[in-house]
C-alpha positions in Angstrom: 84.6 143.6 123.9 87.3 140.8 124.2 90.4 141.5 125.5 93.1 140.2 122.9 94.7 138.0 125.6 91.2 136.6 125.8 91.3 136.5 121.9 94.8 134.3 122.0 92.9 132.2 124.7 90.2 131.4 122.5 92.2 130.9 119.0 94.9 128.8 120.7 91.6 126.9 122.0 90.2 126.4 118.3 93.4 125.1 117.1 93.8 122.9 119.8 90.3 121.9 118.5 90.5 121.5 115.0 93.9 119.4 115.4 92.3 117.1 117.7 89.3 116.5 115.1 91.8 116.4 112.5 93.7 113.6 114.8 90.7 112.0 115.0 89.5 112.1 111.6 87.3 108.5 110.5 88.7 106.8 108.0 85.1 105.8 106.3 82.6 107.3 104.9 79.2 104.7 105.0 76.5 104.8 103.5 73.6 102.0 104.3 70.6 100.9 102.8 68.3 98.4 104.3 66.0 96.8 102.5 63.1 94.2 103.9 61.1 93.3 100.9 59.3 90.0 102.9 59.2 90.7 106.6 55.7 90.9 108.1 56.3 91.1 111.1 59.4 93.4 112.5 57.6 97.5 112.4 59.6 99.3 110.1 60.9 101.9 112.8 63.2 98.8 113.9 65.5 98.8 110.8 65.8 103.0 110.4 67.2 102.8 113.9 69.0 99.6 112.5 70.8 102.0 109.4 71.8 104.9 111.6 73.6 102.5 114.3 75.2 101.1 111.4 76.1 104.2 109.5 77.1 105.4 112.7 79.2 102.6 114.0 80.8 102.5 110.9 81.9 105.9 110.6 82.8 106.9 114.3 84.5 104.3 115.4 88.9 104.7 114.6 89.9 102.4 112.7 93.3 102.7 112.3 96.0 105.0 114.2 96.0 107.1 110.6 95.5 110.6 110.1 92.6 110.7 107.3 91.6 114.3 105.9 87.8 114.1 105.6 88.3 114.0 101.7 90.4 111.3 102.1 87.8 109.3 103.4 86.8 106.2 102.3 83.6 106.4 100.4 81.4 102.4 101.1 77.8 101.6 100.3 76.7 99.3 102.2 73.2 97.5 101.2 71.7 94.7 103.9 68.8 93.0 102.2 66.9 91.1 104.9 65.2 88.4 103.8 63.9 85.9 107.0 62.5 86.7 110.7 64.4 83.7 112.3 62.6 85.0 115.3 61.3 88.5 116.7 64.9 90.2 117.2 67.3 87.4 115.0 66.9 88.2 111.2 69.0 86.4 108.4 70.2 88.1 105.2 72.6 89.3 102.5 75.4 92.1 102.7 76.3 93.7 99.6 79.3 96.0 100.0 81.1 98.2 97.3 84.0 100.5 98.0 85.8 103.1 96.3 88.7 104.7 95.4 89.3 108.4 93.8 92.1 108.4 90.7 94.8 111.0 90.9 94.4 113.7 88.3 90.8 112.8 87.6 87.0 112.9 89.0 87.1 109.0 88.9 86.4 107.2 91.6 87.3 103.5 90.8 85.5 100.4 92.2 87.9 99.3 94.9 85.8 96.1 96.5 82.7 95.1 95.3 81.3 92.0 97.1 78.1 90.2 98.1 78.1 88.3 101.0 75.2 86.2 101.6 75.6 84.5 105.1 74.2 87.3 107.3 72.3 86.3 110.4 72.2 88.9 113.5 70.3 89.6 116.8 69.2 93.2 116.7 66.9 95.1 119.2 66.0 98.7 118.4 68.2 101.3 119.6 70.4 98.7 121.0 74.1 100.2 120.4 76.4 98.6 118.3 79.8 98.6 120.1 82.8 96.6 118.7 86.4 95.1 120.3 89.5 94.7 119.0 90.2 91.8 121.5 86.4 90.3 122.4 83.8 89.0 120.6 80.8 90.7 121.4 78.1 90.0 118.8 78.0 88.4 115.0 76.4 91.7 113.5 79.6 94.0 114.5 81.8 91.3 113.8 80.5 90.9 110.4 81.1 95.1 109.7 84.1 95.4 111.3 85.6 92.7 109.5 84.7 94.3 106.1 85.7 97.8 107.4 89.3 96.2 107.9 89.5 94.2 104.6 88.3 97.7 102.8 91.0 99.5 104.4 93.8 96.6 103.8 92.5 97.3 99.8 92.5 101.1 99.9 96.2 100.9 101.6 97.3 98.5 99.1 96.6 100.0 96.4 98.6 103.8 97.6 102.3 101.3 98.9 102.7 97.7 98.2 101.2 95.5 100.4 100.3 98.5 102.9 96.8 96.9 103.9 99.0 94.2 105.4 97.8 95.4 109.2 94.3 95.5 108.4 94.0 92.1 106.5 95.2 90.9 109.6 92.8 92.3 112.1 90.2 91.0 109.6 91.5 87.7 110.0 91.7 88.2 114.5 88.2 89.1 113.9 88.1 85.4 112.4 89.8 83.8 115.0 88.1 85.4 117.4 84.5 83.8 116.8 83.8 81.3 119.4 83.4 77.7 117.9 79.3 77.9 119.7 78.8 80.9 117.5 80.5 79.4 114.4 78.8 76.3 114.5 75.3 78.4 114.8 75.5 81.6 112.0 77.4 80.8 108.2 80.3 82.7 107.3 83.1 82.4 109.3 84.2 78.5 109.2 86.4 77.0 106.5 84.6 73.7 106.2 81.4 75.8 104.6 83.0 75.8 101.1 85.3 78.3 99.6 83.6 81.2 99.2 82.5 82.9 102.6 84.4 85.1 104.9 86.7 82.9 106.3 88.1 81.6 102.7 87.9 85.7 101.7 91.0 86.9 104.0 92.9 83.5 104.0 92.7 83.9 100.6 94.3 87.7 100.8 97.0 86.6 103.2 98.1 83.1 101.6 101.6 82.9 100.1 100.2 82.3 96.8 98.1 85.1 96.3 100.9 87.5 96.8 101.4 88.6 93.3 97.5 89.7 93.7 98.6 92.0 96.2 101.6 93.4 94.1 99.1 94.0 91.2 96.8 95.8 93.5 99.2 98.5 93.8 100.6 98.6 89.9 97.3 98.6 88.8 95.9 101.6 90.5 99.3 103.2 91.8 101.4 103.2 88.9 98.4 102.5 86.0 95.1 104.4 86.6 97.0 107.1 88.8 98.9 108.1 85.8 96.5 107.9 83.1 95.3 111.6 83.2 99.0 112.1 82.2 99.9 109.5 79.7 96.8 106.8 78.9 98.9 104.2 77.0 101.8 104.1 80.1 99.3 103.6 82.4 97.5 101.3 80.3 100.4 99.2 79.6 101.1 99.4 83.4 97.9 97.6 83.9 97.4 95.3 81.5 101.1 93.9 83.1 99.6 94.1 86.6 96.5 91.9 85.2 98.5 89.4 83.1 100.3 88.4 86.5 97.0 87.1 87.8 97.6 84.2 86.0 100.7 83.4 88.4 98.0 83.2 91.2 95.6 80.9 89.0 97.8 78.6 88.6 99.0 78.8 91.8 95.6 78.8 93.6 93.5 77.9 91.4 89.6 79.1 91.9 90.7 81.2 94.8 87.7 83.7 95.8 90.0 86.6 95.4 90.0 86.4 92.1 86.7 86.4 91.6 86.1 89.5 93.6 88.7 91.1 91.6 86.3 90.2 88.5 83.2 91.3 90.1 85.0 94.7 90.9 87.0 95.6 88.4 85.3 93.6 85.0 83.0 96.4 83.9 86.3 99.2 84.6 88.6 97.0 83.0 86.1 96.9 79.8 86.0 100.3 79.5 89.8 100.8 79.6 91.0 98.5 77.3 87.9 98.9 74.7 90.5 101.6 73.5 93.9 99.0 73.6 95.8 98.7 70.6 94.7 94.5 69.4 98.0 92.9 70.8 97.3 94.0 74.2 93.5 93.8 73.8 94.3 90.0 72.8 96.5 89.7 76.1 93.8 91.0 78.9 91.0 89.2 76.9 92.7 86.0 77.1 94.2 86.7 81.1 90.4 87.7 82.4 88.8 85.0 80.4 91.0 82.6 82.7 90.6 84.1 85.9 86.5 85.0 85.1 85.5 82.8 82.9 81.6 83.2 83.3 82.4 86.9 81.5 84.5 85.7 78.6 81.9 86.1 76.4 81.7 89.6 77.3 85.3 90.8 77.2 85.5 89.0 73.7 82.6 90.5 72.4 83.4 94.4 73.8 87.5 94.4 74.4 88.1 92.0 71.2 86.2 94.2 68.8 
């Protein structure tokens, strides 16, 4: 039989436990595919140990000094797709990532960054642990996920206050600036002279001047548009199609910036959908606005907003 001062002992104990998991609680919720449709030569065992140190890195390690309710979480697929043995432990490959976001007042979770990155190249051995610094460099594949883990949060927090993500984006971009020039000069990804489309261009993109009102729009669009629509679907539409007609301001501005083009790739199919149901002046505004900043797709919003 306990004793009840043994009882208090024990509760007060549990408490004490379940505020320090609650204190504790990850931020991301990952899950990871691997596929390997032309290796030969790596056994197969290497990359399930491969997904469950990635899963696992992802979602243990504290991202942020946030207190996240494990429905809060942020749900992220994250698919690697290896596609060359550069030699018995280096493999190069393609990342896709897509993140999401659940809408107030609904059972919609809405695309929040949806990306496919294609300069992956890592040294793994199996059951080697994947560990990560906030002020070291340790290895390209860690670097490469917590990188994204901070430009997902910077999204998520952007979109609940304006320009919240602002702490994230930049320990995305230390993550940058902490690649030693041997290591930059060897794997893609991380060097501005490789074009304008890799993970360098991604977050200077995100923190220039001129893609501010991107931000800003980020917040209306979800925040003050999609938040609301369970309660009134033309405000919230209206609020959108505002948030999405200022995206001309950074076109013009910066002119085929990346950003923009992950915004299309995320958010073309949702913003489809939404406006399908648009009264024609304001299905005429959004078709014209995403045919400027995604014009490969202007065919399609035409053809299924415009009809």
């Amino acid at each position: 039989m306990i004793h009840s001062s043994n009882m208090k002992k024990i509760l007060s104990l549990l408490i004490l436990m379940a505020a320090f998991w609650v204190a504790n609680a990850q931020e991301l919720e990952v899950q990871v595919t691997i596929n390997t449709p032309k290796l030969q030569t790596t056994a197969p065992e290497v990359f399930e140990t491969l997904k469950t140190a990635m899963e696992e890195f992802m979602n243990n390690q504290k991202w942020t000094s946030e207190v996240f309710e494990q429905e809060e979480r942020i749900g992220l697929s994250l698919v690697l797709t290896i596609s060359k043995e550069l030699s018995t432990n280096t493999f190069e490959g393609e990342l896709s990532l897509q993140s999401i976001r659940p809408v107030f007042g609904s059972t919609y979770n809405t695309p929040m960054f949806k990306h496919l990155d294609k300069d992956v190249v890592f040294t793994y051995e199996q059951y080697q642990p994947l560990e990560f610094s906030e002020t070291n460099y340790l290895n390209n594949l860690t670097s490469i996920l917590g990188y994204y883990a901070y430009i997902v949060l910077g999204m998520d927090f952007d979109s609940f206050s304006p320009f919240g993500g602002e702490p994230y984006y930049q320990m995305a971009q230390d993550i940058v600036n902490r690649i030693p020039p041997n290591v930059a000069g060897s794997v893609p990804g991380w060097r501005s002279t490789e074009g304008n489309r890799n993970r360098y261009w991604l977050i200077e993109n995100i923190l220039s001047p001129r893609c501010r009102p991107f931000r800003q729009a980020i917040y209306d669009y979800h925040r003050h548009g999609l938040d609301i629509m369970h309660e009134n679907p033309a405000a919230g539409r209206a609020v959108m199609a505002e948030a999405i007609e200022s995206l001309n301001d950074v076109n013009r501005s910066y002119p085929n910036s990346m950003i923009l083009q992950v915004f299309a790739n995320t958010k073309s199919d949702e913003i489809i959908e939404i406006f399908k149901a648009a009264p024609p002046q304001e299905k005429t505004r959004i078709v014209q606005t995403m045919s400027r900043i995604d014009p490969p797709r202007s065919s399609n919003y035409r053809q299924q907003i415009g009809r």
